[in-house]
C-alpha positions in Angstrom: -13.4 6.7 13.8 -12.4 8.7 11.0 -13.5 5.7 8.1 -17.5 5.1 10.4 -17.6 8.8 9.9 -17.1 8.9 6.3 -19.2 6.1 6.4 -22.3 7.9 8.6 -21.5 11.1 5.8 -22.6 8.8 2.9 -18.7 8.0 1.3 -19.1 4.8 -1.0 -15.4 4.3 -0.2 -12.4 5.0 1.3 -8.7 5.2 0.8 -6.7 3.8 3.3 -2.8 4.0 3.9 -0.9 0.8 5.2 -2.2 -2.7 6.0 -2.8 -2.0 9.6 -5.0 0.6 8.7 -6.8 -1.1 6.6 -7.5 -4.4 8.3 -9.2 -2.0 10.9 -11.0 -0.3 8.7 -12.5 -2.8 6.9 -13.8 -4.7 10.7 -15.4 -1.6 11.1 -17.3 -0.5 8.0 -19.0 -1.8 4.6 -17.1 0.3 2.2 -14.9 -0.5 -0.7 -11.4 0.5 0.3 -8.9 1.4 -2.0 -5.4 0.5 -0.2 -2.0 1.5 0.0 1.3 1.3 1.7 3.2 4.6 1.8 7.2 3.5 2.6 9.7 6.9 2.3 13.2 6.2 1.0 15.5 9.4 1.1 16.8 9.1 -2.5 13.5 9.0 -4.6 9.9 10.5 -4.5 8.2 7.1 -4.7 6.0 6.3 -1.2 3.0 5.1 -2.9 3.0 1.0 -2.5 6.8 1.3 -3.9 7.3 -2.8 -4.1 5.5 -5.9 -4.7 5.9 -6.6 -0.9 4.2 -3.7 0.1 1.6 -4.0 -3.0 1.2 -8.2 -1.6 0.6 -6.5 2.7 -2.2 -4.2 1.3 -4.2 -6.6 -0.5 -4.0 -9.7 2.1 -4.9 -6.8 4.6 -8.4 -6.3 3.1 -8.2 -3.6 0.3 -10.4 -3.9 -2.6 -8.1 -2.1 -4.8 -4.4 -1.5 -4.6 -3.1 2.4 -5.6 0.5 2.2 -6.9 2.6 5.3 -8.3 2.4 4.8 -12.0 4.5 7.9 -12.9 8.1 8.2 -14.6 9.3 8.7 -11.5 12.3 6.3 -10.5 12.2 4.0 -7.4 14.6 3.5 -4.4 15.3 -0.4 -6.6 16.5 2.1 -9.7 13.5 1.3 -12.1 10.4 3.8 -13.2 7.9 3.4 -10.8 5.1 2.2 -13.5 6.9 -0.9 -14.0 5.2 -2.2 -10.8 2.2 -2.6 -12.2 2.5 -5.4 -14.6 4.5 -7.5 -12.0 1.8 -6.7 -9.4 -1.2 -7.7 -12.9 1.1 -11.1 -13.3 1.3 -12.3 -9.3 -1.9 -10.8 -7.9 -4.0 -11.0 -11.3 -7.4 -10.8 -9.5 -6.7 -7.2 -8.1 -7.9 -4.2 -9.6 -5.6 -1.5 -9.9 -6.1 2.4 -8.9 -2.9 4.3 -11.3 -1.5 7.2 -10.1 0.0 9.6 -12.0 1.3 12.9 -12.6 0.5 14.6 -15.9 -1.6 13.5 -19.1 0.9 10.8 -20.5 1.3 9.2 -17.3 -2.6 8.5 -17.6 -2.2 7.7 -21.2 -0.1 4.6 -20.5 -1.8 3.8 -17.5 -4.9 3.0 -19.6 -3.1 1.4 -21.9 -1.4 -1.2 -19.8 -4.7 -1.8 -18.2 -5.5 0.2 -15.0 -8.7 -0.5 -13.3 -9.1 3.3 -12.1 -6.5 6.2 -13.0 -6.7 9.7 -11.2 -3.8 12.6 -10.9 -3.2 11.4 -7.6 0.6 12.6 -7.8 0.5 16.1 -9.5 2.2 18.2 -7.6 4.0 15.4 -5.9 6.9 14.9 -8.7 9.6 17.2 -9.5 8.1 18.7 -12.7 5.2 19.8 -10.3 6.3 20.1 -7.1 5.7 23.7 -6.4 2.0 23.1 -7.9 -0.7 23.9 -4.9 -3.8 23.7 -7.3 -5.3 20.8 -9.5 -5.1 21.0 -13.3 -8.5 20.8 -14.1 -7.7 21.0 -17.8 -5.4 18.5 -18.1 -7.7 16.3 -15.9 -11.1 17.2 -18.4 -8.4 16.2 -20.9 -7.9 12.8 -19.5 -11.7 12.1 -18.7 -12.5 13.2 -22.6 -9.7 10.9 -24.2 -10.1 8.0 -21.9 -13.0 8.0 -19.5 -14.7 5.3 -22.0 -12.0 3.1 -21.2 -11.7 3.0 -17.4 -13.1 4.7 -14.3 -11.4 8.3 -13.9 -11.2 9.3 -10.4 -10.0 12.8 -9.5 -7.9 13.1 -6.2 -5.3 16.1 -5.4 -5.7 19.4 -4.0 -9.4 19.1 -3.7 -10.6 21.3 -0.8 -14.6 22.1 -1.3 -16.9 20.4 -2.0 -17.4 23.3 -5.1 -14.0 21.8 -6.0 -15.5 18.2 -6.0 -18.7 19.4 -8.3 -16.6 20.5 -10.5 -14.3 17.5 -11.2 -17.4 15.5 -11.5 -19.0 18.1 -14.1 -15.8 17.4 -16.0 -16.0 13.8 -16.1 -14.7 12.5 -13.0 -16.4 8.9 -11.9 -15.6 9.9 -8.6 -13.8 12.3 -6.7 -11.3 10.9 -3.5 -10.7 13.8 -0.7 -8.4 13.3 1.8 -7.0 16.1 3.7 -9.4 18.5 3.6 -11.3 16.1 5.4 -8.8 13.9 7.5 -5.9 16.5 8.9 -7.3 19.4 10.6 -3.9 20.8 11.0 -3.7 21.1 7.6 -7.2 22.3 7.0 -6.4 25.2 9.8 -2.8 25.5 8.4 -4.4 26.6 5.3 -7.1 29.1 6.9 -3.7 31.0 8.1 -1.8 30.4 5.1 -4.3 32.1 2.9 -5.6 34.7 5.3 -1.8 35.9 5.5 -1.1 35.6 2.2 1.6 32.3 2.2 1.5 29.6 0.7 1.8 26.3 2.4 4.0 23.7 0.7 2.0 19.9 0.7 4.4 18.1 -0.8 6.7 18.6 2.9 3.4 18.6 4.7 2.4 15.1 2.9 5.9 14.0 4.7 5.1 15.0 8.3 4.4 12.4 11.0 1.3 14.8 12.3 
C-alpha cells in the first residue's frame, strides 16, 4: 500500500528492504526499485545487503538496483564492507549498484571502483557519526561538485521536508530518496515530541526497532 501510494504521489522509484518486499512491490507498481536486504549481526554495524547471498535474494527478487554498505566499516565475515562490491560487479555483472557511504572518501572510492549511484546513505549510521541527527549538506555539495559528472548522486539520510529535499537537489543531488519521514509515522510523531520538548531522538537505535 505504502509503494501504490508513492506511486499515486508521483515517486519515480522506490527503495525497498528485503526480497519479500520487493517481489510484492514490484507485482504492484511500475517503478524502478532500488533493493536491499537488511540482516543485523550483533558484533558489527553492517545491515545493508552484508553478503553476496543477500546481494544474489535482492536482485532475483525484482530490484533494479542493488544498495550495498560501501563504507570502511567491518563486516560480521571480518572484511571492510566495500569489498562486496567488486565480488557482487564480477558474479552479477549486469546489476547496477547504488554505494552507500558515510563521509566524502567513502564516495570518493565508490566512484572510483565504479558505482552506478552513490549517496550518504550511512552518515550518521557509523561510529565516527553516530550521534549525527542532521545531513551534511556541505560535505554532500562536496561530493556532487567533485563527482556528480561521473555517476548519478542521490542524497538519502535525515531528510524530513520537502524544503530539506529542494535543497539537496539545488546542490546537485540527481535525486533525493526519503524514507522515514514518509514511511514510519511513529517516528514522524516521535519527532514532533522530541523537538517540541527539547530531546533529541537517537535514529541510529530507532533504525533497529522492529516497529
Amino acid at each position: 500500500k505504502m509503494a501504490k501510494a508513492a506511486e499515486w504521489a508521483g515517486a519515480v522509484g522506490l527503495r525497498a528492504n528485503s526480497p519479500d518486499q520487493i517481489s510484492a512491490i514490484k507485482a504492484e507498481v511500475d517503478l524502478p526499485v532500488i533493493g536491499l536486504y537488511k540482516i543485523w549481526h550483533d558484533d558489527t554495524d553492517v545491515f545493508i545487503t552484508p553478503t553476496l547471498e543477500a546481494a544474489r535474494e535482492v536482485w532475483e527478487a525484482g530490484a533494479d538496483v542493488i544498495a550495498i554498505d560501501c563504507t570502511d566499516q567491518i563486516t560480521h565475515a571480518g572484511r571492510p564492507a566495500y569489498e562486496l562490491f567488486d565480488v557482487i560487479r564480477k558474479e552479477i555483472p549486469e546489476a547496477p549498484i547504488f554505494a552507500d557511504v558515510s563521509n566524502y572518501e567513502e564516495a570518493k572510492r565508490a566512484v572510483e571502483m565504479g558505482a552506478d549511484i552513490v549517496g550518504p546513505t550511512l552518515y550518521g549510521y557509523t561510529e565516527a557519526t553516530k550521534t549525527i541527527e542532521n545531513p551534511d549538506l556541505r560535505e554532500f555539495a562536496r561530493m556532487c561538485r567533485d563527482f556528480g559528472d561521473k555517476t548519478f548522486m542521490a542524497m538519502e539520510g535525515h531528510i524530513y521536508t520537502p524544503e530539506d529535499a529542494m535543497k539537496c537537489m539545488y546542490l546537485g543531488a540527481d535525486a533525493v530518496v526519503v524514507g522515514s519521514a514518509i514511511t514510519r509515522p511513529h517516528l514522524i510523531a516521535k519527532r514532533f515530541v522530541d523537538l517540541l520538548s527539547g530531546l533529541q531522538d537517537n535514529w541510529r537505535v530507532a533504525e533497529r526497532s522492529k516497529h
